[in-house]
MOPAC internal coordinates of N, CA, C and O (Angstrom, degrees):
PM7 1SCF
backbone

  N    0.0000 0     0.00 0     0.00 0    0    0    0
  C    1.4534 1     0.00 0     0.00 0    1    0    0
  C    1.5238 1   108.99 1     0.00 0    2    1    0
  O    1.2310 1   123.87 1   -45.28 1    3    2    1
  N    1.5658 1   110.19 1   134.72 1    3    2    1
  C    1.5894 1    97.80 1   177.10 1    5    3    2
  C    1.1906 1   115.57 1  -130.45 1    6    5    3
  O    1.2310 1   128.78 1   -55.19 1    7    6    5
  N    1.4534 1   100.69 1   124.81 1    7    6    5
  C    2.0131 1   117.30 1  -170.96 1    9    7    6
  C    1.8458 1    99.39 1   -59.90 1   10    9    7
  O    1.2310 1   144.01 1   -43.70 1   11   10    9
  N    1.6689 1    70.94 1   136.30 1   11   10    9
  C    1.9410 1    86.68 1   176.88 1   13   11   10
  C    1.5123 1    89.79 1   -86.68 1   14   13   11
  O    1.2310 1   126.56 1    -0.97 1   15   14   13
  N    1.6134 1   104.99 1   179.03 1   15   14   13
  C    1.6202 1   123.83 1   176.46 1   17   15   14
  C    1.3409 1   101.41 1   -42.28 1   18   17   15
  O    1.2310 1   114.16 1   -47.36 1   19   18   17
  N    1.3462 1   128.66 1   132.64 1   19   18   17
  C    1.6054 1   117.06 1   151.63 1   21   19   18
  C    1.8981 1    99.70 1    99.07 1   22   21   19
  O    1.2310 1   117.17 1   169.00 1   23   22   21
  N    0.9662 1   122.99 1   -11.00 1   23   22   21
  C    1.4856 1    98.29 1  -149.74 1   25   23   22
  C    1.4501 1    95.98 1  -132.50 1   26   25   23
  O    1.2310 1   120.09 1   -30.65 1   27   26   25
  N    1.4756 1   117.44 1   149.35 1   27   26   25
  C    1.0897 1   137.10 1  -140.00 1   29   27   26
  C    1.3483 1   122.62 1   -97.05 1   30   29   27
  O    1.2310 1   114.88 1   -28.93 1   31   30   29
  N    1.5521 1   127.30 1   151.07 1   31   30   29
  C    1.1461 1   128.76 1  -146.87 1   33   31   30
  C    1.6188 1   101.44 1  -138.71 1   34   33   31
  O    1.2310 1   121.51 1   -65.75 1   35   34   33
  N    1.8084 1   114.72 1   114.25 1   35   34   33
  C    1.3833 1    94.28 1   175.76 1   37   35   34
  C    1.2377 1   138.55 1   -93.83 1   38   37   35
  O    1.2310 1   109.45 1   -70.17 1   39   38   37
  N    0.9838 1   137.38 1   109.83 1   39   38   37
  C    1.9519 1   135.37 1  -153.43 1   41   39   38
  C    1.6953 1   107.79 1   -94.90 1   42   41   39
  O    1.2310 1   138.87 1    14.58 1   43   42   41
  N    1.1834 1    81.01 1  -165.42 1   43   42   41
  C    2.0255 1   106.89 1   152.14 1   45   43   42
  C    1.3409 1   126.28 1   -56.23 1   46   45   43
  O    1.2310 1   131.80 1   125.81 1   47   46   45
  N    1.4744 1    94.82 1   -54.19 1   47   46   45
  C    1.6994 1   119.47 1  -167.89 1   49   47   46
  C    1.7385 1   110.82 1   -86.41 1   50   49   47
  O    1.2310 1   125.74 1  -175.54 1   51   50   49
  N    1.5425 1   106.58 1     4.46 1   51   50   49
  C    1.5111 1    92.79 1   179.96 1   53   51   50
  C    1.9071 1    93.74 1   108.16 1   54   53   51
  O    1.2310 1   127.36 1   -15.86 1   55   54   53
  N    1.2420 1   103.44 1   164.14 1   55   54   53
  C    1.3857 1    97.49 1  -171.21 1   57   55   54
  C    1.6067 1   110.28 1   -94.87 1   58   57   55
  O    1.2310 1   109.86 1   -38.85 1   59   58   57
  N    1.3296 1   136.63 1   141.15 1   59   58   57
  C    1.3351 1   145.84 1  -145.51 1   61   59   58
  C    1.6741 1   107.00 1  -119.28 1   62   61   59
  O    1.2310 1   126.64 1   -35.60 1   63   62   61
  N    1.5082 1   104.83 1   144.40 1   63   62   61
  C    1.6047 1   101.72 1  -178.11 1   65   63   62
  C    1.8624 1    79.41 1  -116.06 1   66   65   63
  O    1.2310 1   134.28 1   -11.86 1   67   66   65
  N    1.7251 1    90.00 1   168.14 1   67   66   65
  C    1.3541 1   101.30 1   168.74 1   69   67   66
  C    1.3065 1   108.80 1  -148.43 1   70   69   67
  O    1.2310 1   118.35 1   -12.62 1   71   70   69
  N    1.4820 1   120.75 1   167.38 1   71   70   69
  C    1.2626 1   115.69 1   179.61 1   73   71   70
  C    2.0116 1    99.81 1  -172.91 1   74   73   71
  O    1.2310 1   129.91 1   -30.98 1   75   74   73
  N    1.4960 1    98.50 1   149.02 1   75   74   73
  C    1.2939 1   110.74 1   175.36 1   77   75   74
  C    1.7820 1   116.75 1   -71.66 1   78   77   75
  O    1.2310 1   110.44 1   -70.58 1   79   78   77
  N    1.2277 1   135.56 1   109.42 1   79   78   77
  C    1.5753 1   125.24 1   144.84 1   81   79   78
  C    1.0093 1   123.89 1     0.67 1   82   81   79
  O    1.2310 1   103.24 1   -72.22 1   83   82   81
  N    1.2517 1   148.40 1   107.78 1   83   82   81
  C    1.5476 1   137.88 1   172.85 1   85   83   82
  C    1.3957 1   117.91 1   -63.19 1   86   85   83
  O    1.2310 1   124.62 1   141.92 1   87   86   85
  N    1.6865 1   108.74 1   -38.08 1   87   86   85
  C    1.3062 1   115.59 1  -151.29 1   89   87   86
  C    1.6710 1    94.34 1  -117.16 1   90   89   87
  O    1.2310 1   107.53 1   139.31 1   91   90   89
  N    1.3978 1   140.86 1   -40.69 1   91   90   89
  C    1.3323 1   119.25 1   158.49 1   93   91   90
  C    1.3399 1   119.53 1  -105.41 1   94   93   91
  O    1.2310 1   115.54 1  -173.71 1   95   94   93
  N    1.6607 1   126.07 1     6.29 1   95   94   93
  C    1.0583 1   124.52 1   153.27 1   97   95   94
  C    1.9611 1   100.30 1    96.80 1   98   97   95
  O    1.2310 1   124.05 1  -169.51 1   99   98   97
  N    1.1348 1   109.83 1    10.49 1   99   98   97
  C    1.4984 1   105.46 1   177.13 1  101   99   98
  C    1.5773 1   136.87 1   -71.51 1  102  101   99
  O    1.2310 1   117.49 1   -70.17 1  103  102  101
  N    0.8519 1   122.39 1   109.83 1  103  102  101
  C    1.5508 1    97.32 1  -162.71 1  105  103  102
  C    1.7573 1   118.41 1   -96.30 1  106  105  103
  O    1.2310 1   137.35 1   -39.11 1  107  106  105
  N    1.5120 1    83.99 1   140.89 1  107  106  105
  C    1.7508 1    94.14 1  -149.53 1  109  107  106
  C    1.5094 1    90.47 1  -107.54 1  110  109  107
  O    1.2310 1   120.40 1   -27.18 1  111  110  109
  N    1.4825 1   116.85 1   152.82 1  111  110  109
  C    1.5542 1   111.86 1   169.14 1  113  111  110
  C    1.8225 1   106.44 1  -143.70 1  114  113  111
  O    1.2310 1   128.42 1   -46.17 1  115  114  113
  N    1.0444 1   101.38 1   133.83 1  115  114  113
  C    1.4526 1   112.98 1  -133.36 1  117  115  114
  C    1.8691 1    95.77 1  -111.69 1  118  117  115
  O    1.2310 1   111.53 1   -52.29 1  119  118  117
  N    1.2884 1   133.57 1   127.71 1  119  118  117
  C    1.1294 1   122.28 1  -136.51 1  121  119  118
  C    1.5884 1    85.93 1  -107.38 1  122  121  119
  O    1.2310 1   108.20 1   -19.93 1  123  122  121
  N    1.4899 1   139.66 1   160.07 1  123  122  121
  C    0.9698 1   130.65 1   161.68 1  125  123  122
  C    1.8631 1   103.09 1  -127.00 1  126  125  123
  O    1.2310 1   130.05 1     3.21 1  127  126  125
  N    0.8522 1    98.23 1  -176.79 1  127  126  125
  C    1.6564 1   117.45 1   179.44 1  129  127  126
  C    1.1066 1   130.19 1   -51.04 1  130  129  127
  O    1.2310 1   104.34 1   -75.54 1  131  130  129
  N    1.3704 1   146.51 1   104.46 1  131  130  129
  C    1.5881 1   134.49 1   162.88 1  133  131  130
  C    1.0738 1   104.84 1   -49.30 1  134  133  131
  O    1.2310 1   132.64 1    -2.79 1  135  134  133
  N    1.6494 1    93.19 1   177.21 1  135  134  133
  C    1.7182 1   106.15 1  -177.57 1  137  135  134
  C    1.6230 1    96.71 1   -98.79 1  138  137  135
  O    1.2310 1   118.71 1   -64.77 1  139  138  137
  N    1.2353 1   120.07 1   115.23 1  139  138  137
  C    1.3735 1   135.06 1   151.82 1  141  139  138
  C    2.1061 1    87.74 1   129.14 1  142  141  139
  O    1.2310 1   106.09 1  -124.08 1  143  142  141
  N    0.7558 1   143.44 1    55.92 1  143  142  141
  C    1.4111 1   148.26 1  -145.78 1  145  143  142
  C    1.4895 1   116.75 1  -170.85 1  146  145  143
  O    1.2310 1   100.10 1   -29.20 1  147  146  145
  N    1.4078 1   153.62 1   150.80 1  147  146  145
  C    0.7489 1   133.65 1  -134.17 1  149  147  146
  C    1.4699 1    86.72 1  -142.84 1  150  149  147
  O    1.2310 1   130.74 1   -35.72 1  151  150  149
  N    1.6357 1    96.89 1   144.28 1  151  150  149
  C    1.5543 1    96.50 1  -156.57 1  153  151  150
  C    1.8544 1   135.04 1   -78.83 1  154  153  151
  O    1.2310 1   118.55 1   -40.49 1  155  154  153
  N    1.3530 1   120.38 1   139.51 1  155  154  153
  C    1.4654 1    99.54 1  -168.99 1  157  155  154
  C    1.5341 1   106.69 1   -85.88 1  158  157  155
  O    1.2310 1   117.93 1   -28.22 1  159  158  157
  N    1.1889 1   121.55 1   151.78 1  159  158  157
  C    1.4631 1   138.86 1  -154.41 1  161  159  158
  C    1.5578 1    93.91 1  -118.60 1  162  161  159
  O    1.2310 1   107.20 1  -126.58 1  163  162  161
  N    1.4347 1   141.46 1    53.42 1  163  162  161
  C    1.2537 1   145.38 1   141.47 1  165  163  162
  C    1.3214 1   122.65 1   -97.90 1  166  165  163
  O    1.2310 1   132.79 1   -62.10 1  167  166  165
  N    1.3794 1    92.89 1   117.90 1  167  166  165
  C    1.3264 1   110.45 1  -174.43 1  169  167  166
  C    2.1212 1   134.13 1  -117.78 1  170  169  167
  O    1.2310 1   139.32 1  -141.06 1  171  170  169
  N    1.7770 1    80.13 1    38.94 1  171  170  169
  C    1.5357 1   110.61 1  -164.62 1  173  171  170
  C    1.4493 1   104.81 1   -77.25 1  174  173  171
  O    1.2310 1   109.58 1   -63.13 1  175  174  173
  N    1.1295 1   137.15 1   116.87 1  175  174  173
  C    1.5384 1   111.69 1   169.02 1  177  175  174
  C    1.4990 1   102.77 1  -142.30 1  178  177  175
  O    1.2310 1   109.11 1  -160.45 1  179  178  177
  N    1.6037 1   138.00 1    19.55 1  179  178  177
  C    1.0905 1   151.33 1   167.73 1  181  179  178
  C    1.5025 1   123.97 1  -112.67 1  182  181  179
  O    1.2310 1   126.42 1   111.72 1  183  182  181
  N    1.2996 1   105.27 1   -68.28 1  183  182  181
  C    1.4046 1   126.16 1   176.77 1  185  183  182
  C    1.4289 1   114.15 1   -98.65 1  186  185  183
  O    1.2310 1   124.29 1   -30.87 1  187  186  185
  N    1.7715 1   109.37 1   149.13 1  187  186  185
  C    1.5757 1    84.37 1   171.28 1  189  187  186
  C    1.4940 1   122.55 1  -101.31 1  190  189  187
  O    1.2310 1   127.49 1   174.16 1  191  190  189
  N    2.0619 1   103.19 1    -5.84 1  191  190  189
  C    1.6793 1    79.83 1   154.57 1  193  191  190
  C    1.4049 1   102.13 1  -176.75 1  194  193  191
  O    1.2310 1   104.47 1   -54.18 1  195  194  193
  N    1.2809 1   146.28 1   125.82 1  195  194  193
  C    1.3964 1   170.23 1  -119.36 1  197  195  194
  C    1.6019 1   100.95 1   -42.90 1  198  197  195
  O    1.2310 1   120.95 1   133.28 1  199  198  197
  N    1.6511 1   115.78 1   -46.72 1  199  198  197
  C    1.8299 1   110.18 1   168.56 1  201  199  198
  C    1.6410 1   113.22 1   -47.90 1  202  201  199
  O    1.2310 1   122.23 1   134.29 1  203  202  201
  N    1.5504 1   113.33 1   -45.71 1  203  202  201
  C    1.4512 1   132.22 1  -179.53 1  205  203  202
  C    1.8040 1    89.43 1   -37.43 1  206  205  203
  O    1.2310 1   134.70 1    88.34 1  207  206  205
  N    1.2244 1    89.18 1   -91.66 1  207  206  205
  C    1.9520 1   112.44 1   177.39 1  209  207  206
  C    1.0221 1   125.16 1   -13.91 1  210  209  207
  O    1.2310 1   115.67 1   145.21 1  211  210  209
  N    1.3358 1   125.82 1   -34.79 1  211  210  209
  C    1.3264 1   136.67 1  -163.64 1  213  211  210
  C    1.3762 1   111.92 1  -127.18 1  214  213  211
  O    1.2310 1   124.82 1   165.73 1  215  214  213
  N    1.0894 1   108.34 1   -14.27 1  215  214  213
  C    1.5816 1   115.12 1   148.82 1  217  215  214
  C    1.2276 1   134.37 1   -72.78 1  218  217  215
  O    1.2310 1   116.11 1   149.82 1  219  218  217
  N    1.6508 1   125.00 1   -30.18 1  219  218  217
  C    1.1277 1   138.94 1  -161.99 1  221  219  218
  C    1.5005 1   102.61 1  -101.76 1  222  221  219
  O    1.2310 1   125.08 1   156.91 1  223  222  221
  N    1.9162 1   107.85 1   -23.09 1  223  222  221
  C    1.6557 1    86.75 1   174.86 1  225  223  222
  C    1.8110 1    95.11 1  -112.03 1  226  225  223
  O    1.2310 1   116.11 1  -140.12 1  227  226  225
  N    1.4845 1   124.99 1    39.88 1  227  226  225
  C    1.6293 1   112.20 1   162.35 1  229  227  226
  C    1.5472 1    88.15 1  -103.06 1  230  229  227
  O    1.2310 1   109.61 1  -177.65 1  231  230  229
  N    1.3616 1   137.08 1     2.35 1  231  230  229
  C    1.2836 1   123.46 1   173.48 1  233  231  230
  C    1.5885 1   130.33 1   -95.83 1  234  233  231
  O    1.2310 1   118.60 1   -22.83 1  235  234  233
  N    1.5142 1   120.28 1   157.17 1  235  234  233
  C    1.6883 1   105.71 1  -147.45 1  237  235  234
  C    1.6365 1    78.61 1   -79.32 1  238  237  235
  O    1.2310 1   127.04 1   -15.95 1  239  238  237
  N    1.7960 1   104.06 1   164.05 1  239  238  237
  C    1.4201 1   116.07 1   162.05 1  241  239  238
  C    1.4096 1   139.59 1   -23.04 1  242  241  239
  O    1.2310 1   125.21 1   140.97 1  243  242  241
  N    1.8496 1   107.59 1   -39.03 1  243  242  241
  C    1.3714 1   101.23 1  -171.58 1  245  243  242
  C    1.4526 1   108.19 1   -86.26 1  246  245  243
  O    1.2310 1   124.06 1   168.78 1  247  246  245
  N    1.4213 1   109.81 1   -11.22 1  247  246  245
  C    1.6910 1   113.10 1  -165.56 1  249  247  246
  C    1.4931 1    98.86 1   -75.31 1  250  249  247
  O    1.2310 1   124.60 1   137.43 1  251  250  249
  N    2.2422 1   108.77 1   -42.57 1  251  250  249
  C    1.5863 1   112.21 1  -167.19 1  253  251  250
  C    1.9200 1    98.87 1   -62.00 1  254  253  251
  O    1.2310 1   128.37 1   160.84 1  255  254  253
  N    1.3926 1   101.49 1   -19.16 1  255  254  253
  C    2.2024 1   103.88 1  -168.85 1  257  255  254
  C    1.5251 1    87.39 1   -54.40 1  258  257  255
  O    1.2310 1   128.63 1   118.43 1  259  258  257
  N    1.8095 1   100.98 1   -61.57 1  259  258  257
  C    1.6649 1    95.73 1  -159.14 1  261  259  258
  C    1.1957 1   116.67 1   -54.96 1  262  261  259
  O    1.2310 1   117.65 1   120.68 1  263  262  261
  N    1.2827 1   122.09 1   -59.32 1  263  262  261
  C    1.7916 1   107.21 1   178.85 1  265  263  262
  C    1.2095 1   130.41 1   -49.17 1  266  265  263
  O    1.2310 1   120.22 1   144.07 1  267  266  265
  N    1.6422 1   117.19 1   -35.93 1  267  266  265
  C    1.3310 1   121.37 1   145.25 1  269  267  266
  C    1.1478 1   129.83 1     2.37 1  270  269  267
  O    1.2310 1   134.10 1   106.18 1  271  270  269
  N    1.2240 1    90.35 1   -73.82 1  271  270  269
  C    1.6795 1   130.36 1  -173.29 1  273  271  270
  C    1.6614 1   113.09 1   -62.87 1  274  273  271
  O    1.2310 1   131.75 1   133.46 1  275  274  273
  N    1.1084 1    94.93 1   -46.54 1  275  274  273
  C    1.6446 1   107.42 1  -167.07 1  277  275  274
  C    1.6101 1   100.22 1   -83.47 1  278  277  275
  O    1.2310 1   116.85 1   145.82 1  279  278  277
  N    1.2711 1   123.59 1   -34.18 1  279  278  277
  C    1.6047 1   127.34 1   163.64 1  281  279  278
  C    1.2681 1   109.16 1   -61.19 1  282  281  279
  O    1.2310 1   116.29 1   177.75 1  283  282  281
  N    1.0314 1   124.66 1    -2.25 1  283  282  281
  C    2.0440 1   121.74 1  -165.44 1  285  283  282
  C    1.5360 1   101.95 1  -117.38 1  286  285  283
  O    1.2310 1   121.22 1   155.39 1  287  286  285
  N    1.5093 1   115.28 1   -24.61 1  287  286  285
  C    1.1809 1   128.51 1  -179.36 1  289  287  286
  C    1.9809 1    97.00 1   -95.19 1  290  289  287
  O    1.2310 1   119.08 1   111.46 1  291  290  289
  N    0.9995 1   119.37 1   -68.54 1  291  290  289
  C    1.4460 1   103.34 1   176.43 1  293  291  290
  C    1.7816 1   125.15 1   -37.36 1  294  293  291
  O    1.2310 1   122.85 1   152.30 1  295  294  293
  N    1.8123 1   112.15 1   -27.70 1  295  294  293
  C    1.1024 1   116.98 1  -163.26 1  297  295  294
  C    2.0387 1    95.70 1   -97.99 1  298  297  295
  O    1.2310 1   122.79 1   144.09 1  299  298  297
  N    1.3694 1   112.27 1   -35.91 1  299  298  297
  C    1.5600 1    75.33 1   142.03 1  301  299  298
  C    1.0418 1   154.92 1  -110.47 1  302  301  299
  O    1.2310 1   123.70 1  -148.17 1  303  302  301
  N    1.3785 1   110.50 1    31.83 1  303  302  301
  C    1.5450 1   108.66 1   161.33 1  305  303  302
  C    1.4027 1   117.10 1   -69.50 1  306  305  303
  O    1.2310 1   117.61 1   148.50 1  307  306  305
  N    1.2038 1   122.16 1   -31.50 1  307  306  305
  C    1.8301 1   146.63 1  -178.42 1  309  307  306
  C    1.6944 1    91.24 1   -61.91 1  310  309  307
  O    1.2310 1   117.58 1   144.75 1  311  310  309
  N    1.3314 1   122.22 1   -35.25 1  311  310  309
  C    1.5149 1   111.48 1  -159.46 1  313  311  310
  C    1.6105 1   101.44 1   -97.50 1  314  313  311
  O    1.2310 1   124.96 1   160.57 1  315  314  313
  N    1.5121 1   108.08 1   -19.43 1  315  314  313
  C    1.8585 1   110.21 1  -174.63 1  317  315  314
  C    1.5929 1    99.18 1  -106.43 1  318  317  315
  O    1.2310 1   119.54 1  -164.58 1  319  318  317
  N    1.4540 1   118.48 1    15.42 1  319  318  317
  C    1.4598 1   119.50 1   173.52 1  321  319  318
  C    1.3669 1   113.72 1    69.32 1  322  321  319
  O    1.2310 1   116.85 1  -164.09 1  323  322  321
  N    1.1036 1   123.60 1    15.91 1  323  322  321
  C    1.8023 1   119.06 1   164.62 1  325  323  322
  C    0.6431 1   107.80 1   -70.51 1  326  325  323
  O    1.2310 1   109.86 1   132.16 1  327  326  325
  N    1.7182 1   136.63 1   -47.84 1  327  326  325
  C    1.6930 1   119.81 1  -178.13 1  329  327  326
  C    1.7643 1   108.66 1  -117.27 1  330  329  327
  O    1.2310 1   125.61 1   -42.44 1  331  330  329
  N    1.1797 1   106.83 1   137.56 1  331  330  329
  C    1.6957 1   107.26 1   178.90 1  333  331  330
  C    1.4184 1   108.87 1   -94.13 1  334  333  331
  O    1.2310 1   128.93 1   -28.96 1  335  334  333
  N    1.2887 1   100.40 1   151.04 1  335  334  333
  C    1.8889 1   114.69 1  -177.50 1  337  335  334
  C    0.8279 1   105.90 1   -61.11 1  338  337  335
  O    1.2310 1   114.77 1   -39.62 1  339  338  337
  N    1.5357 1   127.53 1   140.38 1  339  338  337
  C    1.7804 1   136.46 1  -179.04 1  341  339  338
  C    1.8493 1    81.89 1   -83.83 1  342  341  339
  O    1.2310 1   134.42 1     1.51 1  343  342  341
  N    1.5914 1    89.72 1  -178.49 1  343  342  341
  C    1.8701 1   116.71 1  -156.33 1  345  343  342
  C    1.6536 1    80.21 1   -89.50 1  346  345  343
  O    1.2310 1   117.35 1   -31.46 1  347  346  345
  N    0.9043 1   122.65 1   148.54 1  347  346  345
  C    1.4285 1   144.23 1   164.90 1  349  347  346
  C    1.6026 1   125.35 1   -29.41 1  350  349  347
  O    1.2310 1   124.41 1   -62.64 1  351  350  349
  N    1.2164 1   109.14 1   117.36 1  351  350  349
  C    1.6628 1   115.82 1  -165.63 1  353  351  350
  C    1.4276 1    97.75 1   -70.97 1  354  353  351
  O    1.2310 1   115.15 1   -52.69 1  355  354  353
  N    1.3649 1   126.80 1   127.31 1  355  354  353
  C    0.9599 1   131.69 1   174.12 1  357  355  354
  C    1.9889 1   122.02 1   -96.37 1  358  357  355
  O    1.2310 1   127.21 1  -163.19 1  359  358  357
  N    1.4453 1   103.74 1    16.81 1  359  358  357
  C    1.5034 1   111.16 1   178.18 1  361  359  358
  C    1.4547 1   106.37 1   175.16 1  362  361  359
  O    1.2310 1   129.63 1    12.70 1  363  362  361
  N    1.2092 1    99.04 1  -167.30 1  363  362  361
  C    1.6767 1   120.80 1  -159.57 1  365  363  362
  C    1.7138 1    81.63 1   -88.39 1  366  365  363
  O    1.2310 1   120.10 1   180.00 1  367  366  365

C-alpha cells in the first residue's frame, strides 16, 4: 500500500504522519501515539522546525515558489516509491 502526502501509516511505534519540508525539503515523519500510550504533542505539518519557518518566509516569493516546488516534487517521489520514508523523527 502506498501512503499519499500527509497520510498515515500504522507501525510498531503507533501510527505515523509524514510530511515534506517546505523550506529545506527534509522529510520528517512525525510519530504519534499508541493505543494505551501517552500522547505525542507534535504539531508540525509544514516546516520541520521554527529556523526552517522563518527562513522560508524572510525569503522573496520566487525563492518561497522554488522550494515549494521542490517539496511537491520530493513528496511525489515518496508516493511513486522512488524514495522510502526514513525511521521516525524522534524531536524537533
Amino acid at each position: 500500500m502506498e501512503l499519499q502526502y500527509g497520510e498515515k501509516e500504522q507501525g510498531n511505534e503507533g501510527i505515523n504522519r509524514w510530511f515534506v519540508c517546505k523550506n529545506c525539503g527534509k522529510i520528517v515523519t512525525v510519530p504519534q501515539a499508541a493505543p494505551g500510550e501517552e500522547p505525542v504533542h507534535d504539531r508540525r505539518c509544514i516546516f520541520c522546525s521554527q529556523q526552517c519557518a522563518r527562513t522560508f518566509w524572510r525569503k522573496p516569493k520566487r525563492i518561497q515558489q522554488k522550494r515549494e516546488n521542490r517539496a511537491a516534487v520530493i513528496a511525489a517521489s515518496i508516493r511513486n516509491g522512488a524514495i522510502r520514508l526514513p525511521e521516525v523523527d524522534s524531536g524537533y
